[in-house]
N, C-alpha and C positions, 0 to 999 in steps of 0.2 A: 533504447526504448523503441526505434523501428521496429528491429526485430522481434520484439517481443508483441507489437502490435499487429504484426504481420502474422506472426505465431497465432497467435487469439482466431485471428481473422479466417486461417486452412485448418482447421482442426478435423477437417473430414478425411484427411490424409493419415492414415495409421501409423506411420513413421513419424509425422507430428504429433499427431495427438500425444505419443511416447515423452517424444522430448518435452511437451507442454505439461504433461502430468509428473514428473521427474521432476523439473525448474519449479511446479507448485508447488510438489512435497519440500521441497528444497527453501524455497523464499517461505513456507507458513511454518515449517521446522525453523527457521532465522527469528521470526517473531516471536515463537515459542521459548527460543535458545534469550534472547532478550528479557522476555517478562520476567524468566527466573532470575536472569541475573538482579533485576530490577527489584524480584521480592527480597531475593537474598539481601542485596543494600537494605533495607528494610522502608523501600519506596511505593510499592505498588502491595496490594491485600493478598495476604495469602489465603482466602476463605476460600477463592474462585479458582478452577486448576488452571495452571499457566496455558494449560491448550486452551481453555477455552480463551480464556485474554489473548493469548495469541493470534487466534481466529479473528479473533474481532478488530486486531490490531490490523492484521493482514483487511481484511473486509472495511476497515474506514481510509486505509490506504486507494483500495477502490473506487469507496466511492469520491475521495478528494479527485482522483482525472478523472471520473464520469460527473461532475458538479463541472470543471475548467470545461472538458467538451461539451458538457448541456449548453454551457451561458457565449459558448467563443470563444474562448479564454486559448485555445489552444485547438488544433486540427490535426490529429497524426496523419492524416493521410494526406493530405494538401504536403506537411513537413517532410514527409518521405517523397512523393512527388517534385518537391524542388530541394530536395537533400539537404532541407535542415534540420538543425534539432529541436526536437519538438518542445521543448521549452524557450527555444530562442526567442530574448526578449522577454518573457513570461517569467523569470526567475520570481523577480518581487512578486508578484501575485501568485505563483505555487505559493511559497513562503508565508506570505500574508494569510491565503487559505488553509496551510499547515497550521499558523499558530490561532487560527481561529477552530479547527477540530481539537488541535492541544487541550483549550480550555472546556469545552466541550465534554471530550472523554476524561479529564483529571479527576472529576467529584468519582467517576465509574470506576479508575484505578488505582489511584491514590488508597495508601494505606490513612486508614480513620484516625486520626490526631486525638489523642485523650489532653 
């Protein structure tokens, strides 16, 4: 997670920006590779195309660490600073924050229960 904060952080560097648009296509390609699996189970709506759930899945992953660093919850740069991990300590409250977006997007993804 440093690196990838650090990443975000030089992107004026064309040699990054490379690696950083690579590692996106790569991580919203993963969430995309998910939802299908997920319609395929017959878990999540097939109406809406897996990219675009995908996207959205990637994008509420977002905003769950910019809500942890809005409130304090967490500081990548302070963490990298004295080389720790940026969740140290914070596990329970990511967690707590994850299954509070859970319920949140379920009514958006969840396939419609007859």
């Amino acid at each position: 997670s440093h690196f990838l904060h650090s990443l975000r952080d030089n992107l004026n560097s064309p040699s990054v920006r490379e690696v950083y648009d690579d590692m996106l296509t790569q991580t919203i390609t993963g969430f995309e590779e998910m939802v299908k699996q997920e319609v395929e189970l017959g878990n999540f709506r097939s109406d809406i195309p897996a990219k675009t759930m995908g996207f959205f899945l990637y994008q509420s992953s977002l905003a769950i660490n910019e809500q942890l660093q809005a409130f304090g919850l967490i500081n990548p740069r302070k963490s990298i600073e004295e080389r720790k991990p940026v969740y140290d300590g914070k596990v329970f409250s990511l967690m707590k924050l994850v299954d509070d977006y859970i319920k949140i997007l379920k009514n958006a993804l969840d396939k419609e229960q007859k």
